[in-house]
Structures are given as structure tokens and as C-alpha cells.
C-alpha positions as CSV (number, residue, x, y, z in Angstrom):
1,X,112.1,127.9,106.4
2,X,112.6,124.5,105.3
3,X,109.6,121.9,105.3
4,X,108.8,118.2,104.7
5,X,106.0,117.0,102.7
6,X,105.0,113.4,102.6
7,X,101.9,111.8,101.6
8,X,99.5,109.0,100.9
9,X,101.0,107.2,103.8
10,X,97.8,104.2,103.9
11,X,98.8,102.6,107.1
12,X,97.1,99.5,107.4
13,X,97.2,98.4,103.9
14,X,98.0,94.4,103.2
15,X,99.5,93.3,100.2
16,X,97.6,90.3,99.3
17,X,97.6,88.0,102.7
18,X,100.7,89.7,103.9
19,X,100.8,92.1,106.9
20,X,103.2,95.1,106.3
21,X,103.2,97.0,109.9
22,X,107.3,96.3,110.2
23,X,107.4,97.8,106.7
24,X,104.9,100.7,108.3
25,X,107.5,101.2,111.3
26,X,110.4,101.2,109.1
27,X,109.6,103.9,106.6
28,X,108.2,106.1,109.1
29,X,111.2,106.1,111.0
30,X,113.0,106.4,108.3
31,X,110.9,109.5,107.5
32,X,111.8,111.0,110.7
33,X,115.2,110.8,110.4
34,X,115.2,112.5,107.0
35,X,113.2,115.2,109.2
36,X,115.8,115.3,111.6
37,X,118.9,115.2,109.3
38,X,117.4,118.4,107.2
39,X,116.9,120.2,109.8
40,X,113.4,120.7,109.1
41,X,110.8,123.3,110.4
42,X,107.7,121.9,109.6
43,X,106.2,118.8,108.4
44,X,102.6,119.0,106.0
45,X,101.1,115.7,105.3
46,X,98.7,115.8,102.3
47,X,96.4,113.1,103.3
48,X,95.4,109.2,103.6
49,X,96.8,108.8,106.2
50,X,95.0,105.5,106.8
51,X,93.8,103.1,104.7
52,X,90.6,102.8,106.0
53,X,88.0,105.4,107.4
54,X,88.2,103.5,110.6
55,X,91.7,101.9,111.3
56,X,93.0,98.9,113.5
57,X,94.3,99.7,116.9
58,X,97.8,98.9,116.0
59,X,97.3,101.0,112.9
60,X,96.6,104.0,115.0
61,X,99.2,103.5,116.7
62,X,101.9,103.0,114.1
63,X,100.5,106.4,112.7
64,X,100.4,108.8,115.7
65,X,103.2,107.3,117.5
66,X,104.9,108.6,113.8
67,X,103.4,111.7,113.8
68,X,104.5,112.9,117.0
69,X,107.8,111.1,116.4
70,X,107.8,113.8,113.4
71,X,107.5,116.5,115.9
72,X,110.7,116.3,117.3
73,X,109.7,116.5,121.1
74,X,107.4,119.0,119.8
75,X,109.6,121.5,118.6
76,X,108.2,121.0,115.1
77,X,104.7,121.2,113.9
78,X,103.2,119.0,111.6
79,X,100.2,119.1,109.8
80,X,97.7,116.8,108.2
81,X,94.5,116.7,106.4
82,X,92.0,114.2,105.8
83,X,92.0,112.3,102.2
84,X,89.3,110.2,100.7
85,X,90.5,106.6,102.5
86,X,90.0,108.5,105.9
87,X,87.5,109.6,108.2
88,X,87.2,113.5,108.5
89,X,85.1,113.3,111.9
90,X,87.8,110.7,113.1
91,X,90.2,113.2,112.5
92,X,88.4,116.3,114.7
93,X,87.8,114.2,117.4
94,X,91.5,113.4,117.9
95,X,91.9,116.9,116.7
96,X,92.5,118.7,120.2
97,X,94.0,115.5,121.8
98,X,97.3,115.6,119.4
99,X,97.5,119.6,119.3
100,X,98.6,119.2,122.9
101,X,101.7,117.4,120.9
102,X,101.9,119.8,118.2
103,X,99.9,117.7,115.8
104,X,97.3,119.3,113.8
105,X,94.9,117.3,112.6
106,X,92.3,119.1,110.0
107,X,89.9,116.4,108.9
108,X,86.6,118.7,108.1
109,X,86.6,121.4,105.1
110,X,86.6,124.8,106.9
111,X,85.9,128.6,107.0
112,X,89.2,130.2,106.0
113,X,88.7,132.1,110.0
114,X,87.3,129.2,111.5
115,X,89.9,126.7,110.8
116,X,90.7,125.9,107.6
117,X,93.8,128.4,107.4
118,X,96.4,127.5,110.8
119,X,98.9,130.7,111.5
120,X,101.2,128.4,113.3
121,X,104.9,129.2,114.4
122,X,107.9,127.2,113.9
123,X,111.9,127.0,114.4
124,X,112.0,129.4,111.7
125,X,108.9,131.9,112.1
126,X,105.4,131.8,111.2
127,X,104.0,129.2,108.7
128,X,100.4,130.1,107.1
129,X,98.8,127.0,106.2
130,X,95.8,126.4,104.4
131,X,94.4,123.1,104.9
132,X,92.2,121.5,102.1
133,X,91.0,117.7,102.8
134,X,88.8,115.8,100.1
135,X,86.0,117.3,99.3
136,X,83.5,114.3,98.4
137,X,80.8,114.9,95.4
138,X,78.0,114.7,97.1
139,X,79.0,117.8,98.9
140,X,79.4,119.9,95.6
141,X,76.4,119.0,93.4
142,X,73.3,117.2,93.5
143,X,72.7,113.6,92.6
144,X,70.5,114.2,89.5
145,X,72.7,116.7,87.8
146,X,73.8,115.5,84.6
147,X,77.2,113.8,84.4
148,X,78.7,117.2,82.6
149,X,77.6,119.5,85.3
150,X,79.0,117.0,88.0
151,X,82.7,117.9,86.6
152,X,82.4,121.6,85.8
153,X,80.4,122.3,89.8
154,X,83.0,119.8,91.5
155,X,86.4,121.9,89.7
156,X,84.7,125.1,90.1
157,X,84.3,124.0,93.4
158,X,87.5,122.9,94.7
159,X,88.7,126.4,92.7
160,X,86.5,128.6,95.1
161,X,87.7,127.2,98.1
162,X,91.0,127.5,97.3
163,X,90.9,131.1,95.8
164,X,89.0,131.5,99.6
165,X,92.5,130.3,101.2
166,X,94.4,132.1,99.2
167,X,93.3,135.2,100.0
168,X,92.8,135.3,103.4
169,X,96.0,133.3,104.0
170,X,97.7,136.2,102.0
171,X,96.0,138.7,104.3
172,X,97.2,136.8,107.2
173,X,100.5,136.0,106.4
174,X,101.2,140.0,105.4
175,X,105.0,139.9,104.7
176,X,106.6,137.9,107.1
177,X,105.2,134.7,106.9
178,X,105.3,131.6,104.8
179,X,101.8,130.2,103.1
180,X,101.8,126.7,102.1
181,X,98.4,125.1,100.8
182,X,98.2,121.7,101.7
183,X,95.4,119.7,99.5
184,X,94.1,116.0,98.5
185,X,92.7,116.1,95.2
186,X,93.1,115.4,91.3
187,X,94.3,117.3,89.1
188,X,93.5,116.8,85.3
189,X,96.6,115.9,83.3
190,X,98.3,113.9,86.6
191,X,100.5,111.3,85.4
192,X,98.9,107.9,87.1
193,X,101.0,105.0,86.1
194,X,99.6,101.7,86.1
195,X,101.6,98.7,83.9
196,X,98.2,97.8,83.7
197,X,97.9,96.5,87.1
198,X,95.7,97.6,89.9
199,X,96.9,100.9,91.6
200,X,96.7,102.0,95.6
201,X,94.5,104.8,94.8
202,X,90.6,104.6,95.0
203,X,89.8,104.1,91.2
204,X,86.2,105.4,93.0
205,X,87.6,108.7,93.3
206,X,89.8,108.7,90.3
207,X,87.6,109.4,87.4
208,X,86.4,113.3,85.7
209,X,83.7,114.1,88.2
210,X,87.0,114.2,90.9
211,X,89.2,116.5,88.8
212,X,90.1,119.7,89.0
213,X,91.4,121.9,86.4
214,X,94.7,123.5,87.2
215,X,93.1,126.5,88.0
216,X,92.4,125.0,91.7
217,X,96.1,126.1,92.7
218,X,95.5,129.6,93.3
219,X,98.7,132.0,92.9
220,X,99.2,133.0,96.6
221,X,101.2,130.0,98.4
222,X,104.7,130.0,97.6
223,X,104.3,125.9,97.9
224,X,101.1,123.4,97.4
225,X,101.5,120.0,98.9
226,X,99.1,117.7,97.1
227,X,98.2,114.0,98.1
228,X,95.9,111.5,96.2
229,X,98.2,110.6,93.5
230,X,100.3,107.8,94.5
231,X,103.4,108.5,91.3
232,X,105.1,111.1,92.8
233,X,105.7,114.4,90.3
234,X,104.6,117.7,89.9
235,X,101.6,119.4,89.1
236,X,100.8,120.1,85.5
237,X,99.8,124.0,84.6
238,X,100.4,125.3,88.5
239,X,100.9,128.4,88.3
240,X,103.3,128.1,91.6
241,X,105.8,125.1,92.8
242,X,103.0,122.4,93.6
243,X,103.8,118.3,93.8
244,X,102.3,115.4,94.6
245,X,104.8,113.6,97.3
246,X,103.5,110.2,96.1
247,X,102.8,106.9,98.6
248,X,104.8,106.4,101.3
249,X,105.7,102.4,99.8
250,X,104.5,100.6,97.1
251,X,101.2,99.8,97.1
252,X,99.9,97.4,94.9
253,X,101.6,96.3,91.6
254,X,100.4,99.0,89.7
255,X,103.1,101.0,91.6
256,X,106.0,98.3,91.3
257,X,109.1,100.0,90.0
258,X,108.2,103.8,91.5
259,X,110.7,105.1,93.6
260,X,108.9,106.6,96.7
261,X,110.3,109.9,98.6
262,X,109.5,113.3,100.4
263,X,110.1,116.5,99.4
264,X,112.1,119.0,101.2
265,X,110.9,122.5,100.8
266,X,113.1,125.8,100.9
267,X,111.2,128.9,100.9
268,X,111.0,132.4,102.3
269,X,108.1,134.8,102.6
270,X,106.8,136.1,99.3
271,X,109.2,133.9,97.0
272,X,108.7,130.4,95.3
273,X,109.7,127.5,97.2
274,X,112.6,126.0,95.3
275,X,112.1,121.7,96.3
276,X,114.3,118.3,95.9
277,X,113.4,114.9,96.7
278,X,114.3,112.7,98.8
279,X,114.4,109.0,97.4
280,X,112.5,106.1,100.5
281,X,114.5,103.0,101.1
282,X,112.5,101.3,103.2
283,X,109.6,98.7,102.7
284,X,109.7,95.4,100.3
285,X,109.6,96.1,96.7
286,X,106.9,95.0,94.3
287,X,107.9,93.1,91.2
288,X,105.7,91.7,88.0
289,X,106.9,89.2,86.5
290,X,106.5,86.9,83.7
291,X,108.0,84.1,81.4
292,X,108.1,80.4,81.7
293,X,108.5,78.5,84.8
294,X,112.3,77.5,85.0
295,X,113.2,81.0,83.5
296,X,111.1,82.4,86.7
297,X,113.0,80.2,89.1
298,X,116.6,81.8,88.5
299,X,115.9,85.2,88.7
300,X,117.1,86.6,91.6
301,X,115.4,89.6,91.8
302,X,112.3,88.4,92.5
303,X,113.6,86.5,95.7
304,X,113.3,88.9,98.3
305,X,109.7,90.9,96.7
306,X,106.4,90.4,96.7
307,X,105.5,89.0,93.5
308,X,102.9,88.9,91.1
309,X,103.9,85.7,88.6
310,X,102.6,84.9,85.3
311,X,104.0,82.0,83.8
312,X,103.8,80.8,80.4
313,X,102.2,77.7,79.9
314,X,100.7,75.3,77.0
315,X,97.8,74.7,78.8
316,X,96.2,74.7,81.7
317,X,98.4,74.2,84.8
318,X,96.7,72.4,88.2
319,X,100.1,72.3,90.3
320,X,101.0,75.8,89.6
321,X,99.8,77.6,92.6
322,X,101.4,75.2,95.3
323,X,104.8,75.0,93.5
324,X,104.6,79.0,93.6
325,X,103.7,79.7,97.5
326,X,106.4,76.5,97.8
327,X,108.6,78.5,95.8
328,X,108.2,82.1,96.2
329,X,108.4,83.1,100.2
330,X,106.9,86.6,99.3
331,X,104.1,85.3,96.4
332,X,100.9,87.3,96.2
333,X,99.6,86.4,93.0
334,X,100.4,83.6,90.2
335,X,98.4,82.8,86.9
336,X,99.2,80.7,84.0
337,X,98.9,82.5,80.8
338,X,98.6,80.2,77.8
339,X,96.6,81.3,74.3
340,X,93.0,80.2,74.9
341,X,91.0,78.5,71.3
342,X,88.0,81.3,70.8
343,X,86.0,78.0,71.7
344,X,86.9,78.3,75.2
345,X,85.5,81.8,75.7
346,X,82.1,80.8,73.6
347,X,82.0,77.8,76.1
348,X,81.0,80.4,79.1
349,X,78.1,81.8,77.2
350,X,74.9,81.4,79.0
351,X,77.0,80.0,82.3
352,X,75.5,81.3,85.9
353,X,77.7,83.4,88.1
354,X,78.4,80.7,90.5
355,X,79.4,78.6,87.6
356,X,81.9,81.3,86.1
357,X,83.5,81.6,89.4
358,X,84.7,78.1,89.7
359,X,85.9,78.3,86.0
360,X,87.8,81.1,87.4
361,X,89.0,79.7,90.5
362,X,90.2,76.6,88.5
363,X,92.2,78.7,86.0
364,X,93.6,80.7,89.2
365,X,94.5,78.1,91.4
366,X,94.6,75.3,88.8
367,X,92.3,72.8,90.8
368,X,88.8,73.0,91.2
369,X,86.7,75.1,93.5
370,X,86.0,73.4,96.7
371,X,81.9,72.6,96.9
372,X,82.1,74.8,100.3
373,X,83.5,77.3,98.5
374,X,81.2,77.6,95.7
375,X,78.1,77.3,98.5
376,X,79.2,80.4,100.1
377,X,79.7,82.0,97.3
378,X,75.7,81.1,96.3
379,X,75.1,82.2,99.4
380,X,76.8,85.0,99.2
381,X,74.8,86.1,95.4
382,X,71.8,85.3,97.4
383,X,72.5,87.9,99.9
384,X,73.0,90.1,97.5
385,X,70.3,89.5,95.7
386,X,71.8,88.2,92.5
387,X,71.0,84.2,92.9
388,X,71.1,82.2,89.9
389,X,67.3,80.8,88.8
């Protein structure tokens, strides 16, 4: 049996002011093809499907027009949990609607009999998959526990359930039939690269209390498709093959540089899946960049990206920002970085929030804020309940 795991696809996801549904359509298609080129059985998505618990129309539709697109005319199932950016009840309301197109959807954490383990057939026989969406914290220890006990009940936790797949899924499968596990969580010693920039993933859902000890990937499956982590690679200490298939494009700059794929999976009943990615063409790239202004302007390779600019400066630069968007078609973000006296930073001490914000916005856009600007953002602390005295 050969299978297709992707992940981590965020549909709806801007980069800065820019819209990316054509990049969307393109890499989804493109995933398809891949599908259909490697002659693939069966297709597990590992969660995040959107990037928001409740998506745009035209997000929806991008997404499930893809999914049954993956199906092949429904000769080939695909299968898809719930991660932490979406909505588990969204998920098993659509559930029964997208079966009918051999789509299944598992959004809620189930019984091992009542769900949460399909016996499904494909091209190539029967596929036993255990389906394993986020489990959120609240649902694995109480509020009041102390920080310590949050970790060790949420990994021991995500290790019961699994261990629960595991072995009814082995029972199930009995000797002719293929068990994958297909999961969205963290575990401990993941690789999450950042270049010290912000990353796609929810940094809410990134820290100890979410990890799990490699322990969570039970011995049965002969491959675990994992989704949360956005660099794609494999999972440290499993016991069997087990990878994270990464975003589907780069997400924020954090990611810039990572060369997104799918994994193909080979496997028969009872033996370890042997895999091999499959690099993702598709989609703008993301490039950081920095140096002084006429150095910036040659380089090439920062053309045709979305671009995060830091320019070297002596001082403070109040053009900058309109000479980059006039610049730079794809520009997201643009700072000028110039060494600040120690007098400069003691000058903020004692300065109200609405007053640091337009020292910010000044340094950011290199003109001062608008007076609307800095009235809605007052109104805004009021709101909140953080007004200035």
C-alpha cells in the first residue's frame, strides 16, 4: 500500500496584507498531482487544515474542493483530523456530508469502537487508521494543578490514548491490514526553527504543558503521521517510522528558507513503512533580509518574495517605508536598524502605552502616528480596560 501524508495545510492564512488563495489553489493542485503520479492508495492529513476555527467561504472551498480533488473521483480515501487552529465540531458536522465523497473527517477525540479507529478499504486493501486530533489542556487536567502536574497528566495523557489505538487497531487489523496513526501534537525534542522570527504555529500551544514524551507513539502502526510542527522531519525517540510532514507553504518568516513536501509511504501489513519526500514547488517564497539600502536594491532574489527588510541606517529613517512598498512589489515588513545611545531607551521610562505606541509606530513607519490613529488606539486600552490615568 502506498500513502500520502501532508499536513499543516492553514488555508486562509495572509502573509502580512497579502491574500494567498492562488498560492492555496496552486499547491493543492499540485499535491494532487503528486497523488496521482505515485499512484497512491490513501491520503492521511495530520491536521490544521484551516487557519481559523471558523473559516471564510472561499477558504472552505479551496480546502474541500482539494480534498475530494485528492480522492481521485473517490477511488481514494483520504483522511483528516482536527488540529489546534480548527474547529473539532466544525469538522463532525461536515463529517457525514464529505463521507458520501470518501472524505473522512474526524474532528472529536473518540472511543477506539466508536470512531476514533476507521477500518477503511482502498486500491490496495484495508487501511486501519487511528485518528488522534488535538487534545486541548483543559480536557486533560484541571485549571489549578500546579504547572508540573499540567505536563506530566497532559503526556501521560496523549500516551493512554494512543496505547488505546494501538491496541485495538492491532486487534482489528489482524494480519492483513495496514495501521497507520495519524496525530496533531508535540513531541519533546522536535526541531522548531525560527531565525528568530515569528513561526506559523500557535506559540499558545507550543510550550511544555503541550508535549508529549516520545513514548505517545505506541509500537503497533507501522507509520505515524504527525502534524503541528511546521519544519518538516522525523520524530525523535519513535520507536516506529513517524514524521511530521511540515506546512504545506511557508508561513511566516520564521519558516523562510524550509523546503516544504509530502511524504509518500510504502508499507505492508506487519512491517515498517519505509518513506521519501517529496519536495513542494508551489507558493511565493519568504525571504529575510538585511543590509544597507542600495545593497538591498540589487539583489535579485528578493524581487519576486515576500520580504521582510531591515536596513542599516545611521539614524532614524522617515522616508523608509514608502520607498520600500514603492520598491519592493511583495514587501511585508521593513525596519531601519541603526545602534540606539542607552539614552534613547531610558527616554521611555515612565511613558504611557499610548505614548510608546507612537514611538513605535514612528520608528516602524518613520513618520509619526496619525492623531486618529493614536485615538483608537486609547480607545481601544480603554476597552480593554488598560487606559492611561
Amino acid at each position: 500500500m502506498r500513502a500520502l501524508h501532508t499536513s499543516d495545510w492553514h488555508v486562509g492564512k495572509r502573509i502580512g496584507r497579502y491574500d494567498r488563495t492562488a498560492e492555496y489553489r496552486d499547491v493543492i493542485a499540485e499535491v494532487a498531482d503528486i497523488a496521482d503520479t505515485e499512484a497512491v492508495d490513501i491520503v492521511l492529513h495530520s491536521g490544521d487544515l484551516f487557519d481559523r476555527p471558523v473559516p471564510p467561504i472561499e477558504s472552505m472551498n479551496i480546502a474541500f474542493s482539494g480534498l475530494v480533488r485528492l480522492t481521485d473521483s473517490g477511488r481514494r480515501p483520504v483522511v483528516v483530523i482536527a488540529g489546534n487552529h480548527d474547529s473539532g465540531a466544525f469538522f463532525e458536522a461536515l463529517a457525514p456530508f464529505l463521507r458520501t465523497q470518501n472524505v473522512h473527517l474526524v474532528g472529536e477525540i473518540k472511543r477506539p469502537d466508536a470512531g476514533g479507529v476507521l477500518d477503511i478499504e482502498t486500491p490496495a486493501g484495508r487501511a486501519v487508521v487511528s485518528c488522534f486530533p488535538f487534545l486541548r489542556e483543559g480536557r486533560a487536567f484541571h485549571v489549578w494543578d500546579a504547572v508540573e502536574e499540567h505536563y506530566k497528566k497532559y503526556a501521560d495523557r496523549l500516551r493512554g490514548i494512543s496505547e488505546a489505538y494501538s491496541s485495538y487497531a492491532g486487534e482489528l487489523a489482524g494480519t492483513d491490514a495496514v495501521q497507520f496513526l495519524v496525530a496533531h501534537f508535540l513531541v519533546g525534542g522536535a526541531k522548531v526553527h525560527g531565525h528568530g522570527a515569528q513561526r506559523g504555529e500557535r506559540s499558545l500551544h507550543m510550550g511544555e504543558a503541550y508535549a508529549a514524551t516520545s513514548e505517545a507513539i505506541p509500537p503497533g502502526p507501522q507509520y505515524v503521521a504527525l502534524g503541528h510542527i511546521h519544519a518538516p522531519q522525523m520524530v525523535p525517540g519513535a520507536k516506529v517510522p513517524a514524521e511530521y510532514a511540515g506546512s504545506l507553504l511557508e508561513l511566516d518568516f520564521g519558516e523562510a528558507g524550509e523546503q516544504k513536501r509530502v511524504v509518500i509511504v510504502d508499507v505492508e501489513p506487519g512491517i515498517p513503512a519505509a518513506t521519501t519526500s517529496i519536495p513542494l514547488h508551489s507558493g511565493r517564497r519568504l525571504v529575510r533580509a538585511k543590509g544597507e539600502w542600495q545593497d538591498l536594491l540589487v539583489r535579485d532574489d528578493i524581487r519576486d518574495t515576500y520580504v521582510d527588510l531591515a536596513v542599516e541606517t545611521a539614524g532614524p529613517d522617515p522616508g523608509l517605508a514608502d520607498r520600500a512598498r514603492g520598491e519592493f512589489e511583495f514587501l511585508v515588513n521593513v525596519r531601519a536598524e541603526y545602534p540606539r545611545a542607552e539614552a534613547e531607551s531610558s527616554a521611555r521610562l515612565g511613558k504611557t502605552l499610548d505614548e510608546l505606541y507612537g514611538i513605535y509606530y514612528e520608528e516602524l513607519e518613520g513618520v509619526s502616528a496619525p492623531p486618529e490613529l493614536l485615538k483608537t488606539f486609547r480607545t481601544v486600552m480603554e476597552e480593554a480596560g488598560y487606559a492611561s490615568s
